[in-house]
Each structure stands twice: as structure tokens, then as C-alpha cells.
C-alpha positions as CSV (number, residue, x, y, z in Angstrom):
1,X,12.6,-130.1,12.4
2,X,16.1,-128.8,11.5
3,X,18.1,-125.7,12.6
4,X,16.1,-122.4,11.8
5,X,18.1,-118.9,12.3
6,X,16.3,-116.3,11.3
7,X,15.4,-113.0,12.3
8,X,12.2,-112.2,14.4
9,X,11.3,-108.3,14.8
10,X,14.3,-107.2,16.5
11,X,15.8,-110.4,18.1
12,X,17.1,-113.2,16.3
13,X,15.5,-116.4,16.3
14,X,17.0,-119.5,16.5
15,X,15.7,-122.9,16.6
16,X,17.3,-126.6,17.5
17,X,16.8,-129.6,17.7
18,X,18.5,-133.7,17.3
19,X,21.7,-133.6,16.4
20,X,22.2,-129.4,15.9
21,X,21.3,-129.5,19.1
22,X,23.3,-132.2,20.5
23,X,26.4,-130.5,19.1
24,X,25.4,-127.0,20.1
25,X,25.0,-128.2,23.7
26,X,28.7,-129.6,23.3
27,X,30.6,-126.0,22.7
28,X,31.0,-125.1,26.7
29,X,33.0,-128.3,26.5
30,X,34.8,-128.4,23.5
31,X,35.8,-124.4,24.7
32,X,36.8,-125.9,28.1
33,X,39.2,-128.6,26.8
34,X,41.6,-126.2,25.1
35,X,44.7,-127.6,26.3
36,X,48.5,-126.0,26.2
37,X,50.6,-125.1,23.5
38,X,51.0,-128.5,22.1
39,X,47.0,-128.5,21.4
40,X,46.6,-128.0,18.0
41,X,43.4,-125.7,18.3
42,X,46.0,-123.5,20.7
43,X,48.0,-122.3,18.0
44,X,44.5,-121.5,15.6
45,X,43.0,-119.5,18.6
46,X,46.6,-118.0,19.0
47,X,47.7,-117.1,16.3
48,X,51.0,-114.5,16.3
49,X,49.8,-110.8,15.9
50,X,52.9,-109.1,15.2
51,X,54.9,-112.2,12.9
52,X,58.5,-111.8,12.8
53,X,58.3,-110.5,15.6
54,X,58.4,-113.0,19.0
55,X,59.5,-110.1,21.7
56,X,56.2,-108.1,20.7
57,X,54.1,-111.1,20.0
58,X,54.9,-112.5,23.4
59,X,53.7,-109.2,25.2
60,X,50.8,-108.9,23.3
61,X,49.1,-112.2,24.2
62,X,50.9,-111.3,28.1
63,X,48.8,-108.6,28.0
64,X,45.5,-109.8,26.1
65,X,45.5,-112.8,26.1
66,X,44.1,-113.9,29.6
67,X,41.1,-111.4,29.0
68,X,40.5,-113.4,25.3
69,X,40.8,-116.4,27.6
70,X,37.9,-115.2,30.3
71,X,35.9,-113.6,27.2
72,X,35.8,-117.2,25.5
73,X,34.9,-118.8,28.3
74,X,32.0,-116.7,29.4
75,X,30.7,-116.8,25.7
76,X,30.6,-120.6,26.3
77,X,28.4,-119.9,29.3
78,X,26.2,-118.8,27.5
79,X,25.7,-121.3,25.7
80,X,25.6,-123.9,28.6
81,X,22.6,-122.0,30.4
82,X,20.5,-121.3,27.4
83,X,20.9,-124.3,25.7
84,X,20.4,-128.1,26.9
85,X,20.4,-131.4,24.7
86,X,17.7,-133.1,26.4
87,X,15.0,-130.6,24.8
88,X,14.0,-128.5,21.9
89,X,14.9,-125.5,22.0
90,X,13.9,-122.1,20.5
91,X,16.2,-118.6,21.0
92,X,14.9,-115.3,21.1
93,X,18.4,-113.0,20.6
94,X,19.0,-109.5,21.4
95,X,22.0,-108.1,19.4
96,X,24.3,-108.5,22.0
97,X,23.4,-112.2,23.4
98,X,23.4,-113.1,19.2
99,X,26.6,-112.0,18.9
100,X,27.9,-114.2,22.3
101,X,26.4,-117.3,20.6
102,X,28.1,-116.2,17.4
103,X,32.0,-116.1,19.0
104,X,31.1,-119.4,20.8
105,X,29.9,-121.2,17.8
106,X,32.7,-119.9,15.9
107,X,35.5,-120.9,18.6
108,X,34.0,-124.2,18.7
109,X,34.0,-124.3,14.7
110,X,38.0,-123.4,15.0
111,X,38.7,-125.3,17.7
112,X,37.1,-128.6,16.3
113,X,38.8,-127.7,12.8
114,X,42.2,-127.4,14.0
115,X,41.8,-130.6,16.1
116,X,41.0,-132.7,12.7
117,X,43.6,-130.7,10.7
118,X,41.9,-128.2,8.9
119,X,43.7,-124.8,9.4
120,X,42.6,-123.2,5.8
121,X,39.8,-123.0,3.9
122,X,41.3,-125.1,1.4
123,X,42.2,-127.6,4.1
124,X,38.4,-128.9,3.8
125,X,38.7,-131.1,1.4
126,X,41.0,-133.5,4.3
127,X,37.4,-134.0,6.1
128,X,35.1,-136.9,5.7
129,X,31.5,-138.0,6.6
130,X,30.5,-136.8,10.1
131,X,33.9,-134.6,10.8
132,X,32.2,-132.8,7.8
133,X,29.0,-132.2,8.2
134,X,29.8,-131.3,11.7
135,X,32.4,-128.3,10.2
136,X,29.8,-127.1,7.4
137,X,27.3,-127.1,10.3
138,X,28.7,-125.0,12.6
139,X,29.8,-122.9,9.3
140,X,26.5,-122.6,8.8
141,X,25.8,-121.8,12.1
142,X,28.7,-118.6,11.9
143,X,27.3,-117.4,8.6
144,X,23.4,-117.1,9.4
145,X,24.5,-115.7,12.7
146,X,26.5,-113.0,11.2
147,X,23.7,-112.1,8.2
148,X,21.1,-112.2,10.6
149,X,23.1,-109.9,13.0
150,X,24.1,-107.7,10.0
151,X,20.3,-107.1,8.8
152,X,19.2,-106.7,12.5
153,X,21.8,-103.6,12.9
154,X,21.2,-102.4,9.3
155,X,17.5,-102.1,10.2
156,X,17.9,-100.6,13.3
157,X,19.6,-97.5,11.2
158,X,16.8,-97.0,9.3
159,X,14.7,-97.1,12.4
């Protein structure tokens, strides 16, 4: 079996198992190991919000940035007590729990990235074997996530 996303009335279904899951399982500690400033994935998951700017960039992420911090890690959480590498696994989603699993995978996707020196799109083309399939994967991952999430809330308008 490979990694199904899809959704399912008004959840969102996904399934894992091998290697997806294997890496999925990973993300609490991939999110855990962000280091300081000289981590690469710091700067990515940090980037400056008002640029030319330091004094106001500096408060912002005083005042933010711990909460972003706590938020990440809780996503990762998640992650940790719904999903375990030593079995198959199949998620049933509400909006709000799809959407945790979303920011986590897409941390994790960032944070990875940076690490291997991808820090644009166009960056890519630097990856090879595994590194890649492991990027394009959790990609993947992001982009299901976010059109399942997307049809999920466009239905529930009609409803």
C-alpha cells in the first residue's frame, strides 16, 4: 500500500504505511531538534517580517515568536500520539486535527529542506536520490493536505 489522502464524508482520510510512515513518525523529532541561530532550518522558520528593519523585526519575533515556538511543538504532538512506525496506520481528520497534521508536515518539509540546502523552489534541483524523494514526499503530503482541507470547507458552505 502507499500513502492515500483523501477525503472521507466530512473528515479527511489518510493512510500510511513503510517508508511514508517511517518518515511521518519522524516529524516530532525533526521539530524537536531545531537548534539556535546557527541552524540553518532556524533562519527558514524565522524568517524577518518587517526587512530592513532589525529594531521592529526583533520585537516582533520577542513578542510572537515563543507562541509560534509552543504552537509548532504541539502540532508535532500530534503527530507523535496518532501516528507510530511500528504499524499501519489509517487517519480519520476533522478540519481542525487535518490542519495540525498539515503545519507539522509542512515544518518538517522546511525544516528538512533548509537542512540539505534548499531554501527556494528553484533550489530543488541541488537534491539527489533519497534527500529527494523524501522533499517531494512530504510536498506531496502539504499539497493533498491543503486540497483536501480546501474541498472539505468548500463543501461544508454548500451544506
Amino acid at each position: 500500500m502507499t500513502a492515500y489522502i483523501d477525503l472521507d464524508g466530512d473528515s479527511v482520510e489518510i493512510k500510511l504505511d513503510g517508508a511514508e510512515l517511517a518518515l511521518i513518525s519522524q516529524i516530532p523529532d525533526v521539530v524537536a531538534s531545531l537548534g539556535d541561530g546557527e541552524d540553518p532550518a532556524m533562519e527558514r522558520l524565522h524568517p524577518p517580517v518587517a526587512p530592513g528593519d532589525p529594531g521592529a523585526d526583533q520585537t516582533w519575533w520577542e513578542l510572537v515568536g515563543e507562541d509560534l515556538v509552543v504552537s509548532r511543538n504541539r502540532d508535532a504532538l500530534f503527530i507523535a500520539e496518532h501516528v507510530s512506525p511500528d504499524q499501519n496506520v489509517t487517519l480519520r481528520l476533522d478540519a481542525e486535527q487535518a490542519e495540525t497534521m498539515l503545519r507539522s508536515v509542512n515544518h518538517a518539509r522546511l525544516i528538512i529542506a533548509a537542512r540539505l540546502g534548499v531554501t527556494y523552489t528553484d533550489d530543488a534541483g541541488v537534491l539527489e536520490g533519497q534527500n529527494t524523494d523524501v522533499i517531494d514526499f512530504l510536498g506531496w503530503m502539504v499539497e493533498m493536505l491543503t486540497d483536501s482541507l480546501s474541498r472539505l470547507r468548500f463543501a461544508g458552505e454548500d451544506g
